[in-house]
Structure formats: C-alpha cells, structure tokens
N, C-alpha and C positions, 0 to 999 in steps of 0.2 A: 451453516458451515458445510462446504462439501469435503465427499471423501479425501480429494485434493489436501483442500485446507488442513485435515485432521492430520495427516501422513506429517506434512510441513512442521503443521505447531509440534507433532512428537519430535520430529529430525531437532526441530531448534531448543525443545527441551531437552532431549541425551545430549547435542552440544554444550547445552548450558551447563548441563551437569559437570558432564568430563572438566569445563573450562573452570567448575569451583573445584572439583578436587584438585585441578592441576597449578592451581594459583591459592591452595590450602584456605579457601573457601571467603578469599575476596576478591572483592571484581577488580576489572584493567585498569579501570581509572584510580581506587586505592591503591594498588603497585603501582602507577604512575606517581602519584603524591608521593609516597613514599621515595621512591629514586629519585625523586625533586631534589630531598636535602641530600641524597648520598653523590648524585654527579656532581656539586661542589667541590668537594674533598677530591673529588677523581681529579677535576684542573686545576685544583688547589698545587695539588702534586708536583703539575709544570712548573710551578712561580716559583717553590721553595727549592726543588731542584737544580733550576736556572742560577738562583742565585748562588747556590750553596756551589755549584761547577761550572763559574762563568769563565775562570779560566781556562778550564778543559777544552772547547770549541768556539770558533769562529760561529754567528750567529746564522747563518744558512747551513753550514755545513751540521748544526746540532739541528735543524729542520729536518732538514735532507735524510741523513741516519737513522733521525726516531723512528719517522714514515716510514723507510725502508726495513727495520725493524717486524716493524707493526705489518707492513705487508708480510711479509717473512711468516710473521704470527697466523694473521687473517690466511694464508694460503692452504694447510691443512684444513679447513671446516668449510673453504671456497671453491676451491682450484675445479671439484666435478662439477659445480653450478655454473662459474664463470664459464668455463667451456660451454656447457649445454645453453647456453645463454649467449653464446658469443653472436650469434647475428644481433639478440637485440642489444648489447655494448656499442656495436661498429652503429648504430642507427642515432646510440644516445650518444656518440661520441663527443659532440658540441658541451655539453652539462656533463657529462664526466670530467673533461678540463676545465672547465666553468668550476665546476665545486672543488674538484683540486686546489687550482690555482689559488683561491677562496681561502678554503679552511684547511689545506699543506701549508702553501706557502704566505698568503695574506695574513692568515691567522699565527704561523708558527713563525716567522722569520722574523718579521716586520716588529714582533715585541719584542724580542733577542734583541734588534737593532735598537730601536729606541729605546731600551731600558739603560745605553751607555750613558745616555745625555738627558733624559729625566730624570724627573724625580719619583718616587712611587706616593706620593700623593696626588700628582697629576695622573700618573697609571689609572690611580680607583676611581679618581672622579671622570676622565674620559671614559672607561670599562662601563663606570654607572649608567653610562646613556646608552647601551647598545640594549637594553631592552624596551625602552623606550622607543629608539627608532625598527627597532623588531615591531614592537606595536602597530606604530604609524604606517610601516610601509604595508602591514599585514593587511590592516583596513582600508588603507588608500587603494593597494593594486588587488587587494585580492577580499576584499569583503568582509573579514573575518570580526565576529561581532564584537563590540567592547560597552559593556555596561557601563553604566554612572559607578556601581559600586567598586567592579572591578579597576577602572582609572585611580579609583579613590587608592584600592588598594598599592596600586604602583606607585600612585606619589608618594603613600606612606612608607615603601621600600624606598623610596630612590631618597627623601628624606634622612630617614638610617643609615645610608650607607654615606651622604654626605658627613652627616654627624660622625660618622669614624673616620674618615680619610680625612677631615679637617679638624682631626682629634679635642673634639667638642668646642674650638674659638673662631667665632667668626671670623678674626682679625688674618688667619691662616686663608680666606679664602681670596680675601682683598687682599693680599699679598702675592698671589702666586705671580711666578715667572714664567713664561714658557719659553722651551727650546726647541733646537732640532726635530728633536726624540718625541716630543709631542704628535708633531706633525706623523710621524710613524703609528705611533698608537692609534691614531683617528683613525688612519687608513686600516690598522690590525680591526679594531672597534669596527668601521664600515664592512670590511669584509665579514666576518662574523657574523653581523642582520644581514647583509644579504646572502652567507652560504646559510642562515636560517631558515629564512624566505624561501629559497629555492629549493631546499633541500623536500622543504613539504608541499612545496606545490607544482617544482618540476612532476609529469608524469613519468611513471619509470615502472617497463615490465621487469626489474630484477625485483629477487626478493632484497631484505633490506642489510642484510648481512653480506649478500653478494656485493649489493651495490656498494657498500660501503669500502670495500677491497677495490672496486671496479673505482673507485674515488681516490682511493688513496693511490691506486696506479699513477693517475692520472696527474695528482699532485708531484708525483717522485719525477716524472717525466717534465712539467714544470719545472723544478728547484734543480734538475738534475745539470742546468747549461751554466745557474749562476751559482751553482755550489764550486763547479770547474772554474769561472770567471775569478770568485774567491781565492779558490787556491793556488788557481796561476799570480794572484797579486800577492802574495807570499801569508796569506790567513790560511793554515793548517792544525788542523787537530789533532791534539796530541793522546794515542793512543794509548793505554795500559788499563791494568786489574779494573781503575778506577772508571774510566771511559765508555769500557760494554757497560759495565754494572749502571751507571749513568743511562745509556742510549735502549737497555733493556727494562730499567723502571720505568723512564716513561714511556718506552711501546706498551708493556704492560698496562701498566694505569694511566696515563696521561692523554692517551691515544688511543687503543682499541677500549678501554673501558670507557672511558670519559663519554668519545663520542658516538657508542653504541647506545647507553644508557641513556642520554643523549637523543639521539634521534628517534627512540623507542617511546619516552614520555613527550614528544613531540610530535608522535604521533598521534597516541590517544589523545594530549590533552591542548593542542592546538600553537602555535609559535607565537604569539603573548605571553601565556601563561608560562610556556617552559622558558622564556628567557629570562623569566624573574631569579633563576637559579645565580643567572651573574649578580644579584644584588647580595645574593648568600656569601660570594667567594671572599669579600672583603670581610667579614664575619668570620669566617672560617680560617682565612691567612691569619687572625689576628689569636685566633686559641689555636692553632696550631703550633703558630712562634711560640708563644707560652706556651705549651705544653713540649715543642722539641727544642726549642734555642732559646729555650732561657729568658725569652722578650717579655717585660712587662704587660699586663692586665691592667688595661684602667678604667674609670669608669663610662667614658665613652663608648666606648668599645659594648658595653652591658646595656647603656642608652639607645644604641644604633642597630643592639640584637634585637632589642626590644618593641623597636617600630617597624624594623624588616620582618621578623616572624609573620606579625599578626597582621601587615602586610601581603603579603605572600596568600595569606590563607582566603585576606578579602580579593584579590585579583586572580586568584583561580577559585573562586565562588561562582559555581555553575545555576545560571537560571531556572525555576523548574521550569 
C-alpha cells in the first residue's frame, strides 16, 4: 500500500464515520428500506384526499395548485441553488419538461380524470402493474439486474395486492368492466414507470432537491395552458377555509414528501426495488379507511398484507 493508498483508506474511513453518526449508526441502504414502507402512506395521502374533496376542484386544476404549492414550498431550501445552477437547467431543459409533464401532470391529473368513470378496483389492479413495468423497462433499456429471487419476490407482491383489490373472489376478477377512466389510469400508470426510469437514469448535474423543484417548475408550466383551457370551459374551483387546507396537505405530504423520499430510496436502492412501494399503497388505503373512515377490515385485506410484506423483502434481496 502506498502513502497515496493510506491518506485515501483514512479520508474514506472519517467519511464512514461522520456518515454512521449522521444516520445514528445505519447504513443508506437500511434508511432506504426503511422509507420503503413510509413513502406509501405519503401517496396514500393523495387517494384519500382526492376523495374526501372531489368536489372542491376540477381535476387539472387540483394538479396545477398542489404543484404550485409545493413549488412555493421547495423555493425557500432551492431558489440559491436553482440560480447557481441555472446554465445547467437551460442544458437539461428537454427532461425537466419530460419529467414534469410525467409526474405533474401524467401522474396527477390524469387519476383525478379517471377516478370519475372507474371503479377503484380497476384503479388497484391497473396501479399494481406499474412496478412491474418499472422492472421490464429497467432491464430491457437500461440493464439493471433482476435475480430469480427477486422476480419471485414481485410476483409475490403483485399476488397480494390482487387478492385485496379483488377482495379475496375470484369471480370479482372475471367480472370487471372497463370504462373510460381506465383508459386514463394506464396512461397515469405508464407515466409513473417512465418518470421512474428517467428520473434515475436521466444524467443531471443538479443536486437532487434542486432538481426536483427544477421538475416541478417544469410540470406547472405543462398543466399551466390546460388548467386555463379547463376554466375557460366553466370547471372552476371553488375556493375557501377548506380548499388551501386541501392544496397545502398535499403539497406537504403528497408532493414534496412523497416524491423526495421517493427519489432518495431510489436512488440507493435501484427502480425495481423502489417501485414495489406502489404494491404497499393498496395495503395501506385499506388500514387507513379503517382506521379514519370507518371502512371495514377484512380478512383479505390481512391475506394480501401477508404476501406483499415478505414479498417486498424477497425483491429487494440484495445479492452478495
């Protein structure tokens, strides 16, 4: 080993240090697992929101708000980075509307839309396949490895989550109808794996908080022509006490928490594994209702936790 070497191995040892006291002495990838099961609950947030103040906003225009919100938010901890960064925005300016477009308006509008004319058992079982195509594209265009075991583990989520959206009867599945609103969700669903995809393998000299503001610009300016288009057809949101309170929860949590936490264990822990999160939300919608509206517990519902969990743990099973 030379001097060289020695200086290095100490630099990397004080970094390792600082990096376990500053993460109370676990590594990236255990706070990555960890924020696995809590980004659920963060876009959990949106679903029961949406419902609970569908009448509040036309379905663009509760897009358009939140984002704008959430900008609002992100500008205070941004605004001196996005500046000093501004040549390289104007370079990446193609994937900043890319991702906007994406996960502003593909991902937020478009379920608004289709939530009139479906059903939310088509919502889950559409929702269920975007890790899945998260997977495929991840592998197909960009290499990203997927074990025997870990596939195993995805079917076993994706399994679970059918068995709750088809609340434990077959006969539920060979029934469905579809409508309109479907068609929407695919498209929310498609965009979703691909602002996932992109998001981790676009290159981008922002840092990742910047960029994420530098995204969310991008989105508002997107939704900002068909939020007008909407209002000029007489769809207006109706403003009061109830509406900020609304458009500030989800900036809060549906939006800047969701999809920081989000792109954070997405980074360490690769876009397969972190899209398994969407097989959690149907889990989580479901003790949620039960625990704030009242909505039965059944055993379903216990069956479908039960295969997604241990699920989850075999599909982000890292090789040694």
């Amino acid at each position: 080993m030379t001097a060289e070497d020695g200086t290095s191995g100490a630099a990397a040892a004080k970094r390792h240090s600082r990096s376990e006291v500053r993460w109370l002495g676990l590594t990236e990838r255990q706070i990555a697992l960890i924020l696995l099961f809590i980004a659920p609950a963060l876009f959990c947030s949106n679903m029961l929101t949406a419902r609970a103040t569908h009448d509040l906003f036309p379905p663009v225009a509760l897009a358009f708000w939140r984002w704008t919100a959430t900008f609002a938010l992100l500008l205070p901890f941004t605004a001196t980075t996005l500046w000093r960064y501004r040549a390289d925005i104007a370079n990446e300016w193609r994937d900043v509307l890319v991702l906007g477009a994406l996960g502003m308006g593909v991902c937020g509008a478009f379920v608004y839309i289709g939530a009139d004319t479906t059903s939310a058992t088509n919502i889950g079982l559409i929702y269920a396949a975007s890790p899945i195509l998260i997977v495929v594209l991840a592998r197909v265009f960009y290499h990203e490895p997927l074990s025997l075991l870990q596939g195993s583990g995805i079917l076993l989520s994706l399994t679970g989550v059918v068995a709750i959206v088809a609340r434990g009867q077959l006969e539920v599945l060979t029934t469905l109808s579809f409508a309109p609103g479907d068609l929407w969700v695919v498209a929310a669903m498609s965009g979703w794996a691909l602002y996932a995809i992109l998001l981790r393998h676009r290159p981008s000299a922002l840092p990742m908080m910047a960029r994420f503001a530098a995204i969310v610009g991008g989105g508002i300016l997107v939704l900002l022509p068909f939020t007008v288009m909407e209002g000029l057809g007489g769809e207006l949101p109706r403003w009061d006490g109830r509406s900020f309170l609304t458009v500030g929860f989800l900036a809060v949590f549906a939006s800047f928490g969701a999809y920081q936490v989000y792109a954070l264990v997405q980074r360490i822990l690769g876009a397969g594994p972190t899209s398994l999160l969407m097989y959690l939300i149907p889990v989580y919608n479901s003790l949620l209702a039960y625990l704030l509206l009242g909505e039965a517990l059944h055993g379903y519902h216990l069956i479908g936790a039960a295969l997604v969990l241990p699920g989850i743990f075999l599909a982000t099973h890292k090789a040694a």
